[in-house]
N, C-alpha and C positions, 0 to 999 in steps of 0.2 A: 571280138572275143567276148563270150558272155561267161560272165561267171558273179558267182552269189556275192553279196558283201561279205560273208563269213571267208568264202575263197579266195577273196582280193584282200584280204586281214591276211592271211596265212601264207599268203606270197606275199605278203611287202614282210613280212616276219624272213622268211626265208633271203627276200633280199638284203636286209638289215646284215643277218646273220654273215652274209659272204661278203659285205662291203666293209664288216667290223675285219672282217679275218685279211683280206685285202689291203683296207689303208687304216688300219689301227693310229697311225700318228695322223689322219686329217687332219688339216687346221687351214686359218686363214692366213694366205700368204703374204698380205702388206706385212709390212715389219710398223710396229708401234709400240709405244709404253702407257701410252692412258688413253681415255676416251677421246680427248681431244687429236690426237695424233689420226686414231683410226679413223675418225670421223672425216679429216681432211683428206686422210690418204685414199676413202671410198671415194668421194668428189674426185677427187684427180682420175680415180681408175676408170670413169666414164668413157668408153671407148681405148682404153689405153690398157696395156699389161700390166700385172703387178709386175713382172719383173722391171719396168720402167718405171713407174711409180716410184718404188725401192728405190734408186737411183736417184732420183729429183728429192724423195722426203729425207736423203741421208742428208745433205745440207740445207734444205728447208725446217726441218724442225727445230737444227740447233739455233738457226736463225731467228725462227720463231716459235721459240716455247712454251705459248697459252694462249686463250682463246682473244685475252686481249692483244695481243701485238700483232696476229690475225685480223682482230679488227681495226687496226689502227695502223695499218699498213697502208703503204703507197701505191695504190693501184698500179701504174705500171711498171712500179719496182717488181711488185708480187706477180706481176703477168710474166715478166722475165723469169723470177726464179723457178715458176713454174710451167714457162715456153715446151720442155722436151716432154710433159705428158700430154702435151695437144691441147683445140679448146681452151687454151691458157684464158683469151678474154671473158669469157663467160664463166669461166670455171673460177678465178680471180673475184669475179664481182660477186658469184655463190659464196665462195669463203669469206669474203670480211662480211658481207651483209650476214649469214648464219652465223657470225662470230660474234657479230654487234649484237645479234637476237640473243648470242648465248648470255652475254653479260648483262644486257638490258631486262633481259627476262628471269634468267636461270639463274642470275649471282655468279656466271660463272665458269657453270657447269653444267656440262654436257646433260641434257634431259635423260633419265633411264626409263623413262614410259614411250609409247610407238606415238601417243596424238602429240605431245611437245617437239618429238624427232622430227614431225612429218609436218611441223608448222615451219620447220626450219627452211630460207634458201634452196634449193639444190637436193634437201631430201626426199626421197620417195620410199615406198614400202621395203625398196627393196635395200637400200641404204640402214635404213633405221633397221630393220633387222639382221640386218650385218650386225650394227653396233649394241645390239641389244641381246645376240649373243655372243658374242666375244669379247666384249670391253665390261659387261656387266654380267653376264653367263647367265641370260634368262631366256628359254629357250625360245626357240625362233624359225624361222623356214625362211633362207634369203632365195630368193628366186629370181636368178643368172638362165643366160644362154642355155648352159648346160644343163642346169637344174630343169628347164623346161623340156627341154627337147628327150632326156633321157626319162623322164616322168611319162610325158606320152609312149614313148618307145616300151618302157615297162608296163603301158596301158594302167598307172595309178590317176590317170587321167584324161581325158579327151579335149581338156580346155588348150587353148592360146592366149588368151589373156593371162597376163601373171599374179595377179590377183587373186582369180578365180583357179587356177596350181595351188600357190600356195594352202588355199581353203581345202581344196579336196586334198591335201598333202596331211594336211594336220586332219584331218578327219580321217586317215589312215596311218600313220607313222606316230606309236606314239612319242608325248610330249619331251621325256627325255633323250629321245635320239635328234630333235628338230634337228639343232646347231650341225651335231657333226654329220649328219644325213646327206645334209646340203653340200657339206665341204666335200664328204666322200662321191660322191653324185660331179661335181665337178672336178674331182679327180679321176674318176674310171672316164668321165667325159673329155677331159684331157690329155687322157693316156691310150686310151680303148676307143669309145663308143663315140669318134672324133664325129664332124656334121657330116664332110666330104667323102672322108673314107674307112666308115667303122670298120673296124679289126673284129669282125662275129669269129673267127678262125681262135683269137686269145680271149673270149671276151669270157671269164668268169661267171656272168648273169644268163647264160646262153639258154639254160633250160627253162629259166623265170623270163624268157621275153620276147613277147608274142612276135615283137618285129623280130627280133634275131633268129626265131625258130621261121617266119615268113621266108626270110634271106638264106635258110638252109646253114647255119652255124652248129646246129645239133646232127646233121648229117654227114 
């Protein structure tokens, strides 16, 4: 699909416009109260559902309520509490060593800049900005499964790398929609625009996207 950068502005504006009106309540689904909560609960969602996650962090947190008792846990106490979102051994040994970091480093607290997130354990780009727009509300582009796959679909990008998404994302979307972009992106990705079996028949973006007009969804 060739089109100008002026023309690929004015369709990511249009898709904006139909994903506000569609999932007006985006948000992120762990359930958490501070930074540190989200921070643990994206660690766990490594390959695992939030709806499972949710499950394990409702007696995980109360268990452990800051970064220090996080670090200062018993490995394979914490492997167990955290055995049903998978990966438990690895994910375990991520959590107290970025817990250790947080107090040894942060005083604390959870870093709110992307290079202290991303020095942490277990964090990656796409982690740290999770947390960096939802726990602190500084905008962000987290880039999930979804986020990717429906980004190319809407041709806002040609990459597979997630990194290089991200970049071309913010260099289209502006900076106040990042956060809920993301969330609303893998919501129509979880609702609609699934990997196996897009739904082009209900898909709201049908006229804005190149693959879904390829698939005959506009006909």
């Amino acid at each position: 699909m060739n089109e100008t950068i002026e023309k690929k502005h004015e369709r990511a504006s249009a898709i904006i416009a139909v994903l506000q009106r569609e999932y007006p309540g985006a948000r992120c689904s762990l359930n958490y109260n501070n930074p540190i909560e989200l921070l643990i609960a994206t660690i766990l969602s490594a390959q695992c559902t939030d709806e499972r996650v949710n499950q394990v962090t409702e007696k995980l947190f109360r268990k452990y309520p800051t970064a220090r008792h996080f670090a200062e846990a018993n490995p394979p106490e914490l492997e167990e509490d955290i055995r049903a979102a998978g990966l438990y051994h690895n994910k375990a040994k991520n959590i107290i060593n970025c817990c250790r970091a947080i107090i040894d480093r942060f005083n604390g607290h959870v870093p709110d800049f992307l290079e202290g997130l991303i020095a942490l354990n277990g964090v990656g780009r796409k982690t740290a900005n999770v947390i960096l727009g939802n726990a602190f509300g500084i905008p962000a582009i987290a880039v999930d499964t979804h986020v990717a796959r429906l980004s190319r679909h809407l041709n806002l990008t040609a990459q597979k790398d997630p990194v290089k998404i991200e970049f071309d994302l913010m260099d289209i979307i502006p900076r106040e929609h990042w956060t809920k972009f993301s969330h609303q992106l893998i919501y129509h990705g979880r609702k609609i625009c699934k990997a196996r079996t897009p739904r082009h028949g209900l898909c709201s973006l049908c006229y804005l996207c190149p693959a879904g007009q390829e698939a005959g969804c506009g006909r």
